[in-house]
Backbone as a printed PyTorch tensor [residue, N CA C, xyz], in Angstrom:
tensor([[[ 44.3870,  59.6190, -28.2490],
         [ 44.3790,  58.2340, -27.8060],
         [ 43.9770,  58.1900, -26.3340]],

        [[ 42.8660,  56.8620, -26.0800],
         [ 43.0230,  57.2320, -24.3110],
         [ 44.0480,  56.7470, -23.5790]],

        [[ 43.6340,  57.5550, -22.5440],
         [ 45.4560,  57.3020, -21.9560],
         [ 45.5140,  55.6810, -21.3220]],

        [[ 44.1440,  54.8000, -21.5520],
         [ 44.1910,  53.9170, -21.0360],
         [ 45.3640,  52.9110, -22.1430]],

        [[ 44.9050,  53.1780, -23.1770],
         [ 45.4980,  52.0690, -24.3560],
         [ 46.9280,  52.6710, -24.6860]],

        [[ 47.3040,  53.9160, -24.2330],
         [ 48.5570,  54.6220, -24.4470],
         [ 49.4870,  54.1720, -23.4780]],

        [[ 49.0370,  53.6770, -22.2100],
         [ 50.0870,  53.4360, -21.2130],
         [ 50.0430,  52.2480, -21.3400]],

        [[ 49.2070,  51.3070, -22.1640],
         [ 48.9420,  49.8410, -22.3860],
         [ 50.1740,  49.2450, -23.3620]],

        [[ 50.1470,  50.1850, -24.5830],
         [ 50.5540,  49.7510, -25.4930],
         [ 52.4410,  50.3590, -24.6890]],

        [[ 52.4030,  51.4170, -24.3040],
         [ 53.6890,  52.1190, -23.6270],
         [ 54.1950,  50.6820, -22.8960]],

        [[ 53.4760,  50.0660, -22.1530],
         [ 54.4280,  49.0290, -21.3590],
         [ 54.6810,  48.0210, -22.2640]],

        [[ 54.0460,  47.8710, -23.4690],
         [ 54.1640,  46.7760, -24.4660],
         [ 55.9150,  47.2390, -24.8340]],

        [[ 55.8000,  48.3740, -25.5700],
         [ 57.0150,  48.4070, -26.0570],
         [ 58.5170,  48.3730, -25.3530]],

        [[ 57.9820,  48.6970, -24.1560],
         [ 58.7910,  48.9960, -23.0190],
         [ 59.4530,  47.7660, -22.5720]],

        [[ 58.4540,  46.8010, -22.6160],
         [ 58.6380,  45.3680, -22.1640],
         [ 59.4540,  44.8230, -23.4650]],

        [[ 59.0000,  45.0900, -24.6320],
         [ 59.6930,  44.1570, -25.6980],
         [ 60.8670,  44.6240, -25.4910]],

        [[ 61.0990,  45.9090, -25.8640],
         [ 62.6850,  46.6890, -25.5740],
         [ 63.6380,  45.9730, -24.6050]],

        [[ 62.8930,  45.9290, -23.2040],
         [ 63.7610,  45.4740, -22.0830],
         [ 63.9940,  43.7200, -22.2640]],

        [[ 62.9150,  42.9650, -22.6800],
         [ 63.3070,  41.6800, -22.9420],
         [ 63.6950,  41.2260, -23.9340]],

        [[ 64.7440,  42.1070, -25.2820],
         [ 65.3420,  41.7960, -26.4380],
         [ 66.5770,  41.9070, -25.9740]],

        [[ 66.8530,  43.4250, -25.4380],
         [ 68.0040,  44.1920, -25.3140],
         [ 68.4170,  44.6720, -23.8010]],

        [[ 68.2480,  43.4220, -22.7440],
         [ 68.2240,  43.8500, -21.1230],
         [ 69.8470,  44.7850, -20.8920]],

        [[ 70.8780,  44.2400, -21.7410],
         [ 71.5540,  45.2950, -21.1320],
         [ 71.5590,  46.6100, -21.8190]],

        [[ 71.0220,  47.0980, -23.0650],
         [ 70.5900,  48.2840, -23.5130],
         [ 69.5600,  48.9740, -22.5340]],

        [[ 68.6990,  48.0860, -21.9480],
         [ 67.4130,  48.6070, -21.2610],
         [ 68.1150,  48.9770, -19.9910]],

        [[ 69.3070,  48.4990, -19.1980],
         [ 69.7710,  48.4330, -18.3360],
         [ 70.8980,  50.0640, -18.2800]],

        [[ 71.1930,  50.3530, -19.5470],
         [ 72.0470,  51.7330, -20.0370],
         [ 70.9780,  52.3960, -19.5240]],

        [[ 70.1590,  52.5840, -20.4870],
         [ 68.4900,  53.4120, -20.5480],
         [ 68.5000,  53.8590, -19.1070]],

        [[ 68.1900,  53.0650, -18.2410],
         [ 67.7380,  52.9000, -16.7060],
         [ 69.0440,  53.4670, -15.5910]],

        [[ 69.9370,  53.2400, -16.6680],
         [ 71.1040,  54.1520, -15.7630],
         [ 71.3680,  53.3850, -14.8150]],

        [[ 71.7530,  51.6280, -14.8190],
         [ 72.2370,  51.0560, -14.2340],
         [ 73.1140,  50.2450, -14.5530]],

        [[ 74.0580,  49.9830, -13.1610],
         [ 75.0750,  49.1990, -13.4360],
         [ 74.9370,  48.0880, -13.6150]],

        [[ 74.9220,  47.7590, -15.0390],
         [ 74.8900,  46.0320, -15.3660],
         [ 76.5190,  45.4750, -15.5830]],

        [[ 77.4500,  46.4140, -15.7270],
         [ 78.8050,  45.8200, -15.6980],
         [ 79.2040,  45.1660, -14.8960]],

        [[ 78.7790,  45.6760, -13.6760],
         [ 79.4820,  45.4140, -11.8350],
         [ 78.0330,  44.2250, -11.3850]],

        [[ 76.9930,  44.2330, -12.2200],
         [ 76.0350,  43.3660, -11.4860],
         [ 75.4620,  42.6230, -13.0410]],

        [[ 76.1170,  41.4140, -12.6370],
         [ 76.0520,  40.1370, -13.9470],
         [ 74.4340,  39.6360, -13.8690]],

        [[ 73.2350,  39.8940, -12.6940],
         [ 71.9110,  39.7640, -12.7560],
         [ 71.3690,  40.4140, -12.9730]],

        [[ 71.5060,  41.5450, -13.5920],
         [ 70.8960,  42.6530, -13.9040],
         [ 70.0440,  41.9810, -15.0480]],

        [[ 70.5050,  41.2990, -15.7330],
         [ 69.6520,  41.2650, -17.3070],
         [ 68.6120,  40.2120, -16.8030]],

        [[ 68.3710,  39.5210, -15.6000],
         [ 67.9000,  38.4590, -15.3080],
         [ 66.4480,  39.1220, -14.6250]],

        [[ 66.9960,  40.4570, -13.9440],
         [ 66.2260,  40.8290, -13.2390],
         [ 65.0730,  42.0810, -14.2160]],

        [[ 66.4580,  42.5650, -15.3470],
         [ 65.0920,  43.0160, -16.2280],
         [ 64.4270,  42.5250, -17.3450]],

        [[ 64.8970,  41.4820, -17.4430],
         [ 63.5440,  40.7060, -18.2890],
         [ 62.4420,  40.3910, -17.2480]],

        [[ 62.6990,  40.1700, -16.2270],
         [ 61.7110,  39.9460, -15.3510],
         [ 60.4190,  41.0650, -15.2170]],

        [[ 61.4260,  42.1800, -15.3490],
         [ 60.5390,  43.6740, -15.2070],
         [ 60.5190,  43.6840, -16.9200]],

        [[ 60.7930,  42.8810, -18.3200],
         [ 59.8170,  43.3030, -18.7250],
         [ 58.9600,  42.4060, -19.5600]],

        [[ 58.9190,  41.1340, -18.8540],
         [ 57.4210,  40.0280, -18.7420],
         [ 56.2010,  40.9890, -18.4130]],

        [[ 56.6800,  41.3080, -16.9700],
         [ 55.4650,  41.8090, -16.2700],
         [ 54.7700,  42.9620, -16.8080]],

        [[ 55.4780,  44.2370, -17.6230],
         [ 55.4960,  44.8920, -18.7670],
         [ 54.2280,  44.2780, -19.9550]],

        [[ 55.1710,  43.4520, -20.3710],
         [ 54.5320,  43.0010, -21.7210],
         [ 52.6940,  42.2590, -21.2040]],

        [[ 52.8490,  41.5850, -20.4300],
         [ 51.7390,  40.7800, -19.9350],
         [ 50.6120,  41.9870, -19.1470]],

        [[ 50.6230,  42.6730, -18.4760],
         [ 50.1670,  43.8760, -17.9550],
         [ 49.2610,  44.6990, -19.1920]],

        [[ 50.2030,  45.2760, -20.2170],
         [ 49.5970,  46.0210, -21.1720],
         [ 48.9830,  45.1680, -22.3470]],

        [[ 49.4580,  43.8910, -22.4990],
         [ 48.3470,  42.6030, -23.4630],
         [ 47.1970,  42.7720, -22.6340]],

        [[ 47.3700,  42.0800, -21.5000],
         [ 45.9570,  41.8180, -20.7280],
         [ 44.8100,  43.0910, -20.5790]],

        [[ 45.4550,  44.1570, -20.2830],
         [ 44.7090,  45.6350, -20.3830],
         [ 44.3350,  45.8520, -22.1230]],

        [[ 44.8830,  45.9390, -22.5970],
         [ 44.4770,  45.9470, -23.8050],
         [ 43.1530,  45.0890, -24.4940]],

        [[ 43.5420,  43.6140, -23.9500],
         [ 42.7700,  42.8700, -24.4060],
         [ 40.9510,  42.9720, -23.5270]],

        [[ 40.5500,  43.5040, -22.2590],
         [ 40.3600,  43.3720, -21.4650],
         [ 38.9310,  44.8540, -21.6890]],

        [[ 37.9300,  44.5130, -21.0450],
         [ 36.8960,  45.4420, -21.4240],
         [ 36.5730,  45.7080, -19.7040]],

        [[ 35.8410,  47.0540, -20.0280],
         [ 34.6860,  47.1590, -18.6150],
         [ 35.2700,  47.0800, -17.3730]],

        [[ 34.8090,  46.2880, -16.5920],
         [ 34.8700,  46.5270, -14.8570],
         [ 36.5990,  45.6570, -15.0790]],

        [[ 36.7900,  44.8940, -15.8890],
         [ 38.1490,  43.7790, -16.2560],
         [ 39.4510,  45.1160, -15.8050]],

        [[ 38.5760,  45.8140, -16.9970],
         [ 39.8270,  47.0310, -17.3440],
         [ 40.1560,  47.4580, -16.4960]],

        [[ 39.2030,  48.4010, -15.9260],
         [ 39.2060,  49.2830, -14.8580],
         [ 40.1800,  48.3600, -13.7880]],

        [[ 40.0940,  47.5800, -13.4260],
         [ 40.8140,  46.7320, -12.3840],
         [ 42.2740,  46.2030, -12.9510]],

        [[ 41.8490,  46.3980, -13.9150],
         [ 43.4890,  46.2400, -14.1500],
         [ 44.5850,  47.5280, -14.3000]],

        [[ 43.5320,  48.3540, -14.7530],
         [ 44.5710,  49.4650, -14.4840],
         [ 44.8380,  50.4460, -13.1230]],

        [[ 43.7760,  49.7570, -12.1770],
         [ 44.3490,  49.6550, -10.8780],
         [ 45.5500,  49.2090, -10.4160]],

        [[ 45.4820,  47.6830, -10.9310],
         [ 46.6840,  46.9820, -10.5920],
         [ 48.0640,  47.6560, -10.9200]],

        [[ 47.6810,  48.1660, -12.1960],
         [ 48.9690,  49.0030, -13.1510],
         [ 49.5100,  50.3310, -11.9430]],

        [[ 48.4260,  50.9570, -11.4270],
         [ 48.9640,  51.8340, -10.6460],
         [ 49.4630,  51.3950,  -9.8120]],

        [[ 49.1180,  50.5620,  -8.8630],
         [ 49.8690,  49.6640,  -7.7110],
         [ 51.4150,  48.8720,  -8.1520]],

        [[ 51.5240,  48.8460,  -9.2620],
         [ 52.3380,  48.4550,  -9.9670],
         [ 53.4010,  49.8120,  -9.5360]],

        [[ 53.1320,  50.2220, -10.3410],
         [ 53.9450,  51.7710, -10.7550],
         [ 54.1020,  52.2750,  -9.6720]],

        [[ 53.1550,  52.1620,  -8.8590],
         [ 53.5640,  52.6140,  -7.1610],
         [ 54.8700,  51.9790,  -6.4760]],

        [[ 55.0080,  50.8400,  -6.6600],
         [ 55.6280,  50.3780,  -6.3050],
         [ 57.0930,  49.8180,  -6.7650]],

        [[ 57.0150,  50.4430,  -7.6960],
         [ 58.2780,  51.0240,  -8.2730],
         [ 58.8410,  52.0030,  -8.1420]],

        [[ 58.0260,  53.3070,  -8.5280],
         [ 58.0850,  54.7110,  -7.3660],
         [ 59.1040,  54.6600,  -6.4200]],

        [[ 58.4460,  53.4750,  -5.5660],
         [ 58.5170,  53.1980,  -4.2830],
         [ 60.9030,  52.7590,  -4.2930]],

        [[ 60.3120,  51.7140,  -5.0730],
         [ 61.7560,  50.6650,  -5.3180],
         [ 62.5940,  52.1400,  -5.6330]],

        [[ 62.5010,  52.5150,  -6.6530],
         [ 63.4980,  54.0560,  -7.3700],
         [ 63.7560,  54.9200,  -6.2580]],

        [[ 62.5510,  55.5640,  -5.5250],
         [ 62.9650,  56.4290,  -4.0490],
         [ 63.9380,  55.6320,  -3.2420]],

        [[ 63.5460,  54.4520,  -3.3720],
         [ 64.5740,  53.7680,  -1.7700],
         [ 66.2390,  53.6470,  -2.4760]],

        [[ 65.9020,  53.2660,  -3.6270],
         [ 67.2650,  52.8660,  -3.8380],
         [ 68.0650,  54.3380,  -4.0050]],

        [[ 67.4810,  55.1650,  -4.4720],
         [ 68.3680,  56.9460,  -4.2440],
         [ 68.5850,  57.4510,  -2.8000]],

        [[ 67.7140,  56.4410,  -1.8600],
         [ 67.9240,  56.6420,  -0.8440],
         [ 68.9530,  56.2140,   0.3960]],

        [[ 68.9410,  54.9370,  -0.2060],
         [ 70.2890,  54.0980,   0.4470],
         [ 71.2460,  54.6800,  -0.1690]],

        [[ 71.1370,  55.1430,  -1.4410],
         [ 72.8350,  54.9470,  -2.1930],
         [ 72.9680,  54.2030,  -3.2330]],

        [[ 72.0950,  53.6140,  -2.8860],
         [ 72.4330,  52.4110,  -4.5990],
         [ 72.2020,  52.8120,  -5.6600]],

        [[ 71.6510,  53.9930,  -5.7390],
         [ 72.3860,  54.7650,  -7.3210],
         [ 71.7360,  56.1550,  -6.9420]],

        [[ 72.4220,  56.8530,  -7.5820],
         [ 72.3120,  58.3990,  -7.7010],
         [ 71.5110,  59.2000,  -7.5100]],

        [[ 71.3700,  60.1640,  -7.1550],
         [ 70.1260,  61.3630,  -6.9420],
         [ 69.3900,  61.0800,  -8.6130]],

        [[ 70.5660,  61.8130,  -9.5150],
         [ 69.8670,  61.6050, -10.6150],
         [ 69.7920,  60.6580, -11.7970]],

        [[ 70.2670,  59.5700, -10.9510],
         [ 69.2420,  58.0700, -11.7890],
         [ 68.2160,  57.6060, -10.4600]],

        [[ 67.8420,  58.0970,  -9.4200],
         [ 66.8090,  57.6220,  -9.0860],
         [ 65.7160,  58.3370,  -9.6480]],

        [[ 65.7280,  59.7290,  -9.7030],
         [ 64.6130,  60.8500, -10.1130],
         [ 64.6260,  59.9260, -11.4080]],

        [[ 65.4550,  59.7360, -12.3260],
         [ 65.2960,  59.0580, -13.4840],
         [ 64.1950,  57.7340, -13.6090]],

        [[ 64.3830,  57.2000, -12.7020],
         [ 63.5530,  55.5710, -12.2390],
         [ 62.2560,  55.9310, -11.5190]],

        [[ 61.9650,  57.0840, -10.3340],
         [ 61.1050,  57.6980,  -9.7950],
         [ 59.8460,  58.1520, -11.1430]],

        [[ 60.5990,  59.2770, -11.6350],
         [ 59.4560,  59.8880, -12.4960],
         [ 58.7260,  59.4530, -13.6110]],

        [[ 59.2320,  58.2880, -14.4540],
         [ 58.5540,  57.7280, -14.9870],
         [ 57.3590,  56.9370, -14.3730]],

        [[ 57.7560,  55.9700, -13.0940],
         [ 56.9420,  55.5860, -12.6450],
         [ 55.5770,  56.3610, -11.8040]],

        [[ 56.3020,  57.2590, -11.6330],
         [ 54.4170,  58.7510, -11.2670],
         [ 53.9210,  58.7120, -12.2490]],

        [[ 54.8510,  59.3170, -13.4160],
         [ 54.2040,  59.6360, -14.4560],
         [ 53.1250,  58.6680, -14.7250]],

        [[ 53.6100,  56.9330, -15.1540],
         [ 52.5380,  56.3480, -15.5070],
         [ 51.1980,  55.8670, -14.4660]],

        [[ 51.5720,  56.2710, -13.3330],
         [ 50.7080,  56.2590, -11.7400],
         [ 49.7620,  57.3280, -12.6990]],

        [[ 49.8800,  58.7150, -12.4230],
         [ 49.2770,  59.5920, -13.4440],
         [ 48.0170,  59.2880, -14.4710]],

        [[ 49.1320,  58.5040, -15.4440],
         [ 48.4330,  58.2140, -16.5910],
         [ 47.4200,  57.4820, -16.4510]],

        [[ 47.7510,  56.3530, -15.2310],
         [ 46.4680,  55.1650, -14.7120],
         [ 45.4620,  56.0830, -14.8600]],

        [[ 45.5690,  56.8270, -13.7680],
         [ 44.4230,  57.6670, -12.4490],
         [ 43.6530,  58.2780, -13.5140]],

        [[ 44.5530,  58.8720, -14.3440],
         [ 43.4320,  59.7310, -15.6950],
         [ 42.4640,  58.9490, -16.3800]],

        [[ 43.2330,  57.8360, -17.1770],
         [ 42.4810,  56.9570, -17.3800],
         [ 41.4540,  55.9470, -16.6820]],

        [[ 41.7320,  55.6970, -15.4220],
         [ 40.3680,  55.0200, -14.5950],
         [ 39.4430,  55.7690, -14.2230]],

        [[ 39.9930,  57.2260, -14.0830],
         [ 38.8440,  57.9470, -13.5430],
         [ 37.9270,  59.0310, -14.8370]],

        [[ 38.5860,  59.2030, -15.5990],
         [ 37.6960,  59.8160, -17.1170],
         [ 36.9220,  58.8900, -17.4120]],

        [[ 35.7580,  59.4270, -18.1420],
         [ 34.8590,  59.2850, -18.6780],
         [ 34.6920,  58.9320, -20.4770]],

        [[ 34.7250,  57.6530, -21.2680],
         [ 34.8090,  57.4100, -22.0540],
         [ 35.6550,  56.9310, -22.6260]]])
């Protein structure tokens, strides 16, 4: 599969998951949704942007694509980003940030392969 439509369809499910079941998605993620009653508010939010991201890439041809799965990396960057800081202040754990961190490289990764391969 290319890794373009694999990380497409990956945020699809990812997104449905998190906007059926936010405090299951919220276990998953290794956060405290007990002690923080916005948690489910804040991940349906993260997974609109999910679901809408990998429709639009999916749906989306040529120079469209390519730019969108730019965006996807800038995306994922910046989550990266959110997961490092928050292991960094304290607001959750060495190992639920690496947890929140590495997925988001990973799919940084998956972009870069896919925008920059051939076919």
């Amino acid at each position: 599969m290319n890794p373009v439509t694999g990380l497409a369809l990956g945020r699809i499910v990812i997104g449905v998951g998190a906007l059926a079941a936010p405090d299951l998605a919220s276990k998953v993620f290794r956060l405290d949704g007990e002690n923080n009653k916005q948690l489910p508010y804040m991940t349906r939010m993260f997974a609109s942007r999910e679901i809408v991201l990998g429709a639009v890439t999916l749906a989306s041809k040529g120079k469209a694509r390519r730019q969108l799965v730019a965006v996807g990396i800038a995306v994922d960057g910046a989550d990266a980003f959110a997961g490092y800081d928050a292991m960094r202040s304290g607001a959750v754990t060495n190992q639920t940030g690496i947890g929140l961190v590495a997925p988001a490289v990973g799919a940084m990764i998956a972009g870069a392969i896919g925008l920059f391969s051939r076919g």
